[in-house]
PyMOL Python script that loads the backbone (N, CA, C, O; Angstrom):
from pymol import cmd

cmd.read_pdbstr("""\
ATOM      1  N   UNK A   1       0.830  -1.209   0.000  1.00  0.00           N
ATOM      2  CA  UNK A   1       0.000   0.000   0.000  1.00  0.00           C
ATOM      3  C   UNK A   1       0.864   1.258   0.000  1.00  0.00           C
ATOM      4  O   UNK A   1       2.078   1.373  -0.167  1.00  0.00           O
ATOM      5  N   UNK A   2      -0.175   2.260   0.254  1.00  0.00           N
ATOM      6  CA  UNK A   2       1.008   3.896  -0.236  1.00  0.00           C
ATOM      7  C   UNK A   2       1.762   3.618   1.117  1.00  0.00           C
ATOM      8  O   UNK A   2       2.945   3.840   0.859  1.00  0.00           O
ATOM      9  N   UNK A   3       1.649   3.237   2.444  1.00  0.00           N
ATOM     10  CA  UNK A   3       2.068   3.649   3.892  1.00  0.00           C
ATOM     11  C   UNK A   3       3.493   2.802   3.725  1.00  0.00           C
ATOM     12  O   UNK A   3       4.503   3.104   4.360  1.00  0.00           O
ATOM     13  N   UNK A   4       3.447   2.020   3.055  1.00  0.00           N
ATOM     14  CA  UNK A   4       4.104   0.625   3.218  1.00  0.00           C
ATOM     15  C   UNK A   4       5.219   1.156   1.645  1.00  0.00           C
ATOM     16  O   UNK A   4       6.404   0.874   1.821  1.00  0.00           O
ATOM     17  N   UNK A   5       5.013   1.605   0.742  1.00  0.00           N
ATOM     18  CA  UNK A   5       6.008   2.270  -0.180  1.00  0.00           C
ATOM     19  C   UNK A   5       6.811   3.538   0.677  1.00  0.00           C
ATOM     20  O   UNK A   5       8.016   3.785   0.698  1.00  0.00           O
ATOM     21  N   UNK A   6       6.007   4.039   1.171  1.00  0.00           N
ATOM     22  CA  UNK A   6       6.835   5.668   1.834  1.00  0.00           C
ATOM     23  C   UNK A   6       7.725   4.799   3.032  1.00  0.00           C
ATOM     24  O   UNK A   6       8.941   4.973   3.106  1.00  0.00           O
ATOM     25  N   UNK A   7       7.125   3.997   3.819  1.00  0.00           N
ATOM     26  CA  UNK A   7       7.938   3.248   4.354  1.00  0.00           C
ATOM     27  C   UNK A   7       9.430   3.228   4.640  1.00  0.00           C
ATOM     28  O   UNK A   7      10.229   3.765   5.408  1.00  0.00           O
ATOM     29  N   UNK A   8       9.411   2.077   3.344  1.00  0.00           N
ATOM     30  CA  UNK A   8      10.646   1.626   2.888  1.00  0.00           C
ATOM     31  C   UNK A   8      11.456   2.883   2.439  1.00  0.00           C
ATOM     32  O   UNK A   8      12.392   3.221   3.163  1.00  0.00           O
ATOM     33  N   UNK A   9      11.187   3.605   1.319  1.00  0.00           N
ATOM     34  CA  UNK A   9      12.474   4.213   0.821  1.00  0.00           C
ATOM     35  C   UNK A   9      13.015   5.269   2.024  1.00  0.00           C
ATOM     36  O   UNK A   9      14.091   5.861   2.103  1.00  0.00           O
ATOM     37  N   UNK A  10      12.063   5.274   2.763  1.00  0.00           N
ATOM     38  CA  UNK A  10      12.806   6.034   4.216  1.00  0.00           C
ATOM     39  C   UNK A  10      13.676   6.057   5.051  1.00  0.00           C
ATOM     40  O   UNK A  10      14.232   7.016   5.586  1.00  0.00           O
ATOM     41  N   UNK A  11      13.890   4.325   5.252  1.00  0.00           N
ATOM     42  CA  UNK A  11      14.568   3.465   5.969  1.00  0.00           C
ATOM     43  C   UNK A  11      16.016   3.904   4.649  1.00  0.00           C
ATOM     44  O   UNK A  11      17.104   4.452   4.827  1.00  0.00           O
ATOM     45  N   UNK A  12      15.368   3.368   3.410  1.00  0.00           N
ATOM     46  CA  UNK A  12      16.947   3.693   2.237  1.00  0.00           C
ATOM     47  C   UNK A  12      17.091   4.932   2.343  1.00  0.00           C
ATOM     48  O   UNK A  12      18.294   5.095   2.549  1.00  0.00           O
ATOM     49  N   UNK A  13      16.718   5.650   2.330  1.00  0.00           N
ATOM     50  CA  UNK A  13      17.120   7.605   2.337  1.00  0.00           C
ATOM     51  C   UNK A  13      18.298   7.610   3.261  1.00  0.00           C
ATOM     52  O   UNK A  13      19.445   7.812   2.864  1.00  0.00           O
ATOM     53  N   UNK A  14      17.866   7.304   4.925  1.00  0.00           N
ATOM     54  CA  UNK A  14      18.370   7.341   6.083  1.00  0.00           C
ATOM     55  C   UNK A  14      19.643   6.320   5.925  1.00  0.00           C
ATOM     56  O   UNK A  14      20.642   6.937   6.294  1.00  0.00           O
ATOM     57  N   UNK A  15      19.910   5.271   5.602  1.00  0.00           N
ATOM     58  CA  UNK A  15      20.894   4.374   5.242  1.00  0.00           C
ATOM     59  C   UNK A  15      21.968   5.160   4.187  1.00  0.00           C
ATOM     60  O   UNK A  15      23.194   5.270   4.219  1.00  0.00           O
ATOM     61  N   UNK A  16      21.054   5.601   3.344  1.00  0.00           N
ATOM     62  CA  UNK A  16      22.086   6.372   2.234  1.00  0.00           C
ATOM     63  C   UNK A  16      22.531   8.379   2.402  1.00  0.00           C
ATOM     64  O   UNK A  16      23.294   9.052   1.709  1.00  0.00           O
ATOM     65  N   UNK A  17      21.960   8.648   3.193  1.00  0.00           N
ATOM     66  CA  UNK A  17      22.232   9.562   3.400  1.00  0.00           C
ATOM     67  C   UNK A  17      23.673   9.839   4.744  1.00  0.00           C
ATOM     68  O   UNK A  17      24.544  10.708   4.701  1.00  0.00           O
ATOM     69  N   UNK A  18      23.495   8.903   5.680  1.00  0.00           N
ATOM     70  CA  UNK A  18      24.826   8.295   6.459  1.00  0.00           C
ATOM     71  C   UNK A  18      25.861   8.158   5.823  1.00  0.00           C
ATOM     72  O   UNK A  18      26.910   8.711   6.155  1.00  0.00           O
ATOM     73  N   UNK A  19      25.732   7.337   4.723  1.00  0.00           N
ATOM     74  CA  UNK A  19      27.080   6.941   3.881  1.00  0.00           C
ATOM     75  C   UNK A  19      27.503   7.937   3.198  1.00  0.00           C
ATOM     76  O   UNK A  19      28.723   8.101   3.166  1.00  0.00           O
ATOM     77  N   UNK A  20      26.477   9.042   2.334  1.00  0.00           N
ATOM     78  CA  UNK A  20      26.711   9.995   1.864  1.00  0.00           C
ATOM     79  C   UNK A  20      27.451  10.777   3.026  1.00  0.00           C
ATOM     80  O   UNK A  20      28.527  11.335   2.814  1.00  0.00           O
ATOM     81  N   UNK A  21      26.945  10.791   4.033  1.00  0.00           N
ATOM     82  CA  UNK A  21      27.730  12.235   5.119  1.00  0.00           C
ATOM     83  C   UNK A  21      29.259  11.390   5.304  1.00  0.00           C
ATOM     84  O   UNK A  21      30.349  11.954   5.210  1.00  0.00           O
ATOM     85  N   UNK A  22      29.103  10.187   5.534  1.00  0.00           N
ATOM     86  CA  UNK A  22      30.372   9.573   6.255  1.00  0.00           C
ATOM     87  C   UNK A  22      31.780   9.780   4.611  1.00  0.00           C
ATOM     88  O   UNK A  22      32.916  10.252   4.559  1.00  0.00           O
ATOM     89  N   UNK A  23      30.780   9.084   3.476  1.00  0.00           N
ATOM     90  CA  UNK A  23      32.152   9.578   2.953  1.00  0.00           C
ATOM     91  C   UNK A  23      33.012  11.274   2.131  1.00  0.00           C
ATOM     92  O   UNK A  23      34.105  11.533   1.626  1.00  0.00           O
ATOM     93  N   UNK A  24      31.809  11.991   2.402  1.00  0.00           N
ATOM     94  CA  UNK A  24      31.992  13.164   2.101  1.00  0.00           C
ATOM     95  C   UNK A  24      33.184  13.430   3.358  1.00  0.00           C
ATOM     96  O   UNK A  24      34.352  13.814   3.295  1.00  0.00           O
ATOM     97  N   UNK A  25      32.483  13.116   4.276  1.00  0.00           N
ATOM     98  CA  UNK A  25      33.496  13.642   5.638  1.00  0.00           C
ATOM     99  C   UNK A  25      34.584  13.135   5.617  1.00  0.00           C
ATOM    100  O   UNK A  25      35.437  13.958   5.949  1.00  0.00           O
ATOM    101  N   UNK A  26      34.966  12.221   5.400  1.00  0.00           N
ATOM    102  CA  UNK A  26      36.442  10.751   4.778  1.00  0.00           C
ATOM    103  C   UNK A  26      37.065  11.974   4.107  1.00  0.00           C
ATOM    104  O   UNK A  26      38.142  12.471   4.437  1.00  0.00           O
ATOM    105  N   UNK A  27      36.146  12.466   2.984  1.00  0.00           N
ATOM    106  CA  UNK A  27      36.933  12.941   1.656  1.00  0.00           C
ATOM    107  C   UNK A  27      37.383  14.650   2.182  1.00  0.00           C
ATOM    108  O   UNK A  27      38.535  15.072   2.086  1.00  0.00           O
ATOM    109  N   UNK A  28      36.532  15.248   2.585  1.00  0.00           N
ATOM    110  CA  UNK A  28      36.786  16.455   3.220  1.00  0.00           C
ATOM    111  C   UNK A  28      37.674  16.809   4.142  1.00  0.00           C
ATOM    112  O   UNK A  28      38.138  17.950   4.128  1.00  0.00           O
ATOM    113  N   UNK A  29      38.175  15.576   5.406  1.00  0.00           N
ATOM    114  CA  UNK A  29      38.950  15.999   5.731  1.00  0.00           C
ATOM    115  C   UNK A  29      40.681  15.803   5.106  1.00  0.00           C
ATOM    116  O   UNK A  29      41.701  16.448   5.345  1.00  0.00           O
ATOM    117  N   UNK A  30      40.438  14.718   4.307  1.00  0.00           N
ATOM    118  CA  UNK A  30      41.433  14.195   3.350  1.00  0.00           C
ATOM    119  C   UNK A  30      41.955  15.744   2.783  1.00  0.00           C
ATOM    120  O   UNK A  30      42.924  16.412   3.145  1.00  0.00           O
ATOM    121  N   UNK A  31      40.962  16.011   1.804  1.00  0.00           N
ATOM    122  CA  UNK A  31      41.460  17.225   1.237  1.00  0.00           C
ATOM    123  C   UNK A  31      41.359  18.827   1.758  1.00  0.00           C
ATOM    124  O   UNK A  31      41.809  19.887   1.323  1.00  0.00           O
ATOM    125  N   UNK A  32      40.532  18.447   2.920  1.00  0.00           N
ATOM    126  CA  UNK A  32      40.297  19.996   3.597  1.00  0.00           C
ATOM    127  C   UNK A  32      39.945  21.178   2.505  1.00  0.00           C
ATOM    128  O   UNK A  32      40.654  22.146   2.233  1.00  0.00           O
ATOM    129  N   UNK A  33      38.832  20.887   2.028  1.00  0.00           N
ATOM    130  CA  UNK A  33      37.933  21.611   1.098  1.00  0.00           C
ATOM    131  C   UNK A  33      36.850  21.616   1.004  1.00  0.00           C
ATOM    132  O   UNK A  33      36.714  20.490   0.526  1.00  0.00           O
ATOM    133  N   UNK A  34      35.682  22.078   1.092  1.00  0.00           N
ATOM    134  CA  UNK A  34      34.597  21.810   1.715  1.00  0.00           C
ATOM    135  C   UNK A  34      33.809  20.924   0.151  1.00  0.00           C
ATOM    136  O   UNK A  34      33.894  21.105  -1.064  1.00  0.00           O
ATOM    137  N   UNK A  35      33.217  20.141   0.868  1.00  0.00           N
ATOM    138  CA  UNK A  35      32.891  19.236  -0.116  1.00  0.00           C
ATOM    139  C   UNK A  35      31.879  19.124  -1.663  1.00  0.00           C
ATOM    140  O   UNK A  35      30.668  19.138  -1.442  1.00  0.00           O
ATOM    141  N   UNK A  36      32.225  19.038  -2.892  1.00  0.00           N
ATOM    142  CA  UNK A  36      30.786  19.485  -3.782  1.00  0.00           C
ATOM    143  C   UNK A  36      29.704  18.347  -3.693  1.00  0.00           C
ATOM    144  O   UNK A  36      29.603  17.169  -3.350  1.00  0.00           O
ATOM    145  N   UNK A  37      28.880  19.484  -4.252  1.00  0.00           N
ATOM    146  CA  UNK A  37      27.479  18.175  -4.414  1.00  0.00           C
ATOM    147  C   UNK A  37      27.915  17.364  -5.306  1.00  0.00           C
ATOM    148  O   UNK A  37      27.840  16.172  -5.008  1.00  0.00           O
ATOM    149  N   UNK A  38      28.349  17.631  -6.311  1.00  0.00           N
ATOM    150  CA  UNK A  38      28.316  16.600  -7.747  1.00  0.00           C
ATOM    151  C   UNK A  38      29.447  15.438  -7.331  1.00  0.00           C
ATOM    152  O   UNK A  38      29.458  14.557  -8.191  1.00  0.00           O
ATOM    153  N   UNK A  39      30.202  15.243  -6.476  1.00  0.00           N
ATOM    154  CA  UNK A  39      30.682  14.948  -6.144  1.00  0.00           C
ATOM    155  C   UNK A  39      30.000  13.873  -5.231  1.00  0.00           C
ATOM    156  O   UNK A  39      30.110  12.675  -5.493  1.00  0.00           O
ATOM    157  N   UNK A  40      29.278  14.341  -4.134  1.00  0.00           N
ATOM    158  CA  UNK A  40      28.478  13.533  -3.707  1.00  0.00           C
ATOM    159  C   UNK A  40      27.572  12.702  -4.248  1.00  0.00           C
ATOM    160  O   UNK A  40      27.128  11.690  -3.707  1.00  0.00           O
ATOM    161  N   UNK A  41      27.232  13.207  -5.541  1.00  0.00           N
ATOM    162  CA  UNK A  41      25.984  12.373  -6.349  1.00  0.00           C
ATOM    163  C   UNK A  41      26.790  11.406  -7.014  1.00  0.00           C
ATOM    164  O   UNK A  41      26.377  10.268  -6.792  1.00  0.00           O
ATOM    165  N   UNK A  42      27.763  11.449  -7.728  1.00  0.00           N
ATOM    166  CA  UNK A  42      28.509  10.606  -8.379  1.00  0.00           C
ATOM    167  C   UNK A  42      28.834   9.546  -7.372  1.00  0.00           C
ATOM    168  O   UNK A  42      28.906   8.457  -7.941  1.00  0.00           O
ATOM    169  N   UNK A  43      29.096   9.450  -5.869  1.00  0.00           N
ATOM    170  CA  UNK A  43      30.071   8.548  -5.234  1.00  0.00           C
ATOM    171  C   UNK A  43      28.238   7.977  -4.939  1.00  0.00           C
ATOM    172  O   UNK A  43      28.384   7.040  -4.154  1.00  0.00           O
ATOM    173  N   UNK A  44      26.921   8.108  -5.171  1.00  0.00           N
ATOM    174  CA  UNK A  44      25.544   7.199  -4.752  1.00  0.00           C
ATOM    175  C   UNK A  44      24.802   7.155  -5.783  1.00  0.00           C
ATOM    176  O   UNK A  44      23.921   7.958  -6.090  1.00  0.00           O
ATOM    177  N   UNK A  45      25.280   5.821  -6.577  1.00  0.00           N
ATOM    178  CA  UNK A  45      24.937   5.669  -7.926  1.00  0.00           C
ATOM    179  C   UNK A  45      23.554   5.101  -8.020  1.00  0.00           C
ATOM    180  O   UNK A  45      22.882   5.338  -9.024  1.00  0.00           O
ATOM    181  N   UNK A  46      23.059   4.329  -6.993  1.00  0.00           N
ATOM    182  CA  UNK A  46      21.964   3.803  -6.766  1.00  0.00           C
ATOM    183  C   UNK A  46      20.306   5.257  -6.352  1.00  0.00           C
ATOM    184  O   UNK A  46      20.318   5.942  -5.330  1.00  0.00           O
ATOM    185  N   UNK A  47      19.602   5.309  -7.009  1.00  0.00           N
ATOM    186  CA  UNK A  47      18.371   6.372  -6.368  1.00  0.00           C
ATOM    187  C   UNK A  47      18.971   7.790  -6.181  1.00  0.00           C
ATOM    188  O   UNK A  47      19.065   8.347  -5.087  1.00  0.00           O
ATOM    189  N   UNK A  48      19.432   8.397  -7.562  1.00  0.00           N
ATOM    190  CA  UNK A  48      20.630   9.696  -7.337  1.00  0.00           C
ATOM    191  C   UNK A  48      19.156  10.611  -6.890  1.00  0.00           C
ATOM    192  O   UNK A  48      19.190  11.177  -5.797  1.00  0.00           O
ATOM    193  N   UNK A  49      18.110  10.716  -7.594  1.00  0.00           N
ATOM    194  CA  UNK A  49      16.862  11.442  -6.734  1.00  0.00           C
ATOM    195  C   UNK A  49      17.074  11.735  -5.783  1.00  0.00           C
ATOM    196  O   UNK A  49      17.523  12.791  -5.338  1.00  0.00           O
ATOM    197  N   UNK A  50      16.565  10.179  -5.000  1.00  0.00           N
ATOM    198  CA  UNK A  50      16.327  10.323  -3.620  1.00  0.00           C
ATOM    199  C   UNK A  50      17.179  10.900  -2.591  1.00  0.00           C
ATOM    200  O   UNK A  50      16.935  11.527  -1.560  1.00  0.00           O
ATOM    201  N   UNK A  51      18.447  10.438  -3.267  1.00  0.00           N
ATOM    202  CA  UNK A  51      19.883  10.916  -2.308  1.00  0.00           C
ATOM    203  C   UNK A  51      20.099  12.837  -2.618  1.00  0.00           C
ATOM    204  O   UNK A  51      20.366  13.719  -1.802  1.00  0.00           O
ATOM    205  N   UNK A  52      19.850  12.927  -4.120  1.00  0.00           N
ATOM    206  CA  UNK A  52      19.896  14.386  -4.128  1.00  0.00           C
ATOM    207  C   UNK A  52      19.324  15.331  -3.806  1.00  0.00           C
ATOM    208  O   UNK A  52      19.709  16.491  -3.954  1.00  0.00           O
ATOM    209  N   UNK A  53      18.088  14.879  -3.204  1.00  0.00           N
ATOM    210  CA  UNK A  53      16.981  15.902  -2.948  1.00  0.00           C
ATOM    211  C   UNK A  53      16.961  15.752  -1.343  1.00  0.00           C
ATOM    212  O   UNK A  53      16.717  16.771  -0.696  1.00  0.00           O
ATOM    213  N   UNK A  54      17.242  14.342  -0.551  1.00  0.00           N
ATOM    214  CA  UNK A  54      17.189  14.791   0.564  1.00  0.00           C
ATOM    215  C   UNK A  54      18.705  14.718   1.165  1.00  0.00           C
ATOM    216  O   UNK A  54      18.788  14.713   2.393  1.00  0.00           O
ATOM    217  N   UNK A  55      19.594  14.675   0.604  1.00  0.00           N
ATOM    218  CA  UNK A  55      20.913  15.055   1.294  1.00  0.00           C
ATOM    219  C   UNK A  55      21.290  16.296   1.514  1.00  0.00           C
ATOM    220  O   UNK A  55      21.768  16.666   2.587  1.00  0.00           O
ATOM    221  N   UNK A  56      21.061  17.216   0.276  1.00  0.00           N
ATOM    222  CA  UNK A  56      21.222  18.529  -0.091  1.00  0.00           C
ATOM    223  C   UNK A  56      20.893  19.284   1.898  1.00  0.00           C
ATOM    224  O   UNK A  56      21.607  19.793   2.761  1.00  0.00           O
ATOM    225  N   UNK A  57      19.557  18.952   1.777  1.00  0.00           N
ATOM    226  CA  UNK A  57      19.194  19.401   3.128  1.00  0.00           C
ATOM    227  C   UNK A  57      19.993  19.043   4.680  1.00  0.00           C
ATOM    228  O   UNK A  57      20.651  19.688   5.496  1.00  0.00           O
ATOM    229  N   UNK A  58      19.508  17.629   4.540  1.00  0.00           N
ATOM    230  CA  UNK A  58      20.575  17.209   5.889  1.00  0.00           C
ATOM    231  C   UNK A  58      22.097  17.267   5.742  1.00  0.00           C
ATOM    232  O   UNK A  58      22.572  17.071   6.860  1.00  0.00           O
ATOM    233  N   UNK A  59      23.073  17.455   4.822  1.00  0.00           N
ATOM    234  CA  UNK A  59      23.516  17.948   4.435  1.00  0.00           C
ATOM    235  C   UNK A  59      24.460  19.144   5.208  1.00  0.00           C
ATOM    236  O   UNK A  59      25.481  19.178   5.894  1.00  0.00           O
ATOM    237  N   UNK A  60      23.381  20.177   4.611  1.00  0.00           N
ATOM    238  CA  UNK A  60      23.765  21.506   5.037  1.00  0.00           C
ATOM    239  C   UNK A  60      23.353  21.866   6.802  1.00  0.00           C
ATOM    240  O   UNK A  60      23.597  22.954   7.323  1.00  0.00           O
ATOM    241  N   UNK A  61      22.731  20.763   7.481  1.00  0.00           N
ATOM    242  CA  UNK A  61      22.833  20.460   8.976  1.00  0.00           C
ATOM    243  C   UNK A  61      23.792  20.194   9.452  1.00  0.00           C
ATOM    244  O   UNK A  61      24.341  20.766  10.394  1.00  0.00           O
ATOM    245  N   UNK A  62      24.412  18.545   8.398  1.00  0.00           N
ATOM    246  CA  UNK A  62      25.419  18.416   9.003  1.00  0.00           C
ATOM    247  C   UNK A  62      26.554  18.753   8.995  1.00  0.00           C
ATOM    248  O   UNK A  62      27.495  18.137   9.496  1.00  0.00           O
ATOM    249  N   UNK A  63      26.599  20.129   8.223  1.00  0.00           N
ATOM    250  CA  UNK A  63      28.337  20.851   8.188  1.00  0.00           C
ATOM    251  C   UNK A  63      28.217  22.208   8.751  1.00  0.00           C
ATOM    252  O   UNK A  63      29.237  22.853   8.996  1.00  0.00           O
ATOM    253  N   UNK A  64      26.578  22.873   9.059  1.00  0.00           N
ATOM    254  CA  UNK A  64      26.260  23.551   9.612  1.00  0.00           C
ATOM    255  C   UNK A  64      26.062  25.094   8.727  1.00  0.00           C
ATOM    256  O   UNK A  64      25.961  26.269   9.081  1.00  0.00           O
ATOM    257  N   UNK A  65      26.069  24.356   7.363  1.00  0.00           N
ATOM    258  CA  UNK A  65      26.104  25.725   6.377  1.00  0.00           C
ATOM    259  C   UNK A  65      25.023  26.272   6.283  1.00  0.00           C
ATOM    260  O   UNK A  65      25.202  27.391   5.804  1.00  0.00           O
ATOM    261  N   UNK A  66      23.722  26.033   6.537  1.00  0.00           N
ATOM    262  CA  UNK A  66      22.713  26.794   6.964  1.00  0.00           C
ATOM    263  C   UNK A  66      22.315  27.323   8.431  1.00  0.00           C
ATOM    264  O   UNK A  66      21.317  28.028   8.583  1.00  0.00           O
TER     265      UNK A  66
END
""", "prot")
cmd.dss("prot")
cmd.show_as("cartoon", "prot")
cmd.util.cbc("prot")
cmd.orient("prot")
């Protein structure tokens, strides 16, 4: 059903949005440059949507740029 689709990709958002922060942060402090998006989209080849639309946000929480 719709409850049971929104569900799931929530649980994947939250799974992929971790990995997105963890290896941006790997890579950022590596190069000490603050990190690009396109960059981020390229390294989550799987649901680039889902990852691009809600990382963007948590994201900019978790480096504190908003």
């Amino acid at each position: 059903t719709l409850i049971d689709r929104m569900l799931e990709p929530d649980t994947f958002k939250r799974l992929t949005i971790t990995e997105v922060q963890r290896s941006i942060w790997i890579q950022s402090s590596k190069s000490s440059s603050p990190p690009n998006m396109s960059k981020a989209e390229n390294q989550t080849p799987q649901d680039d949507n889902i990852v691009t639309s809600s990382s963007s946000d948590s994201l900019g929480m978790f480096f504190g740029i908003e």
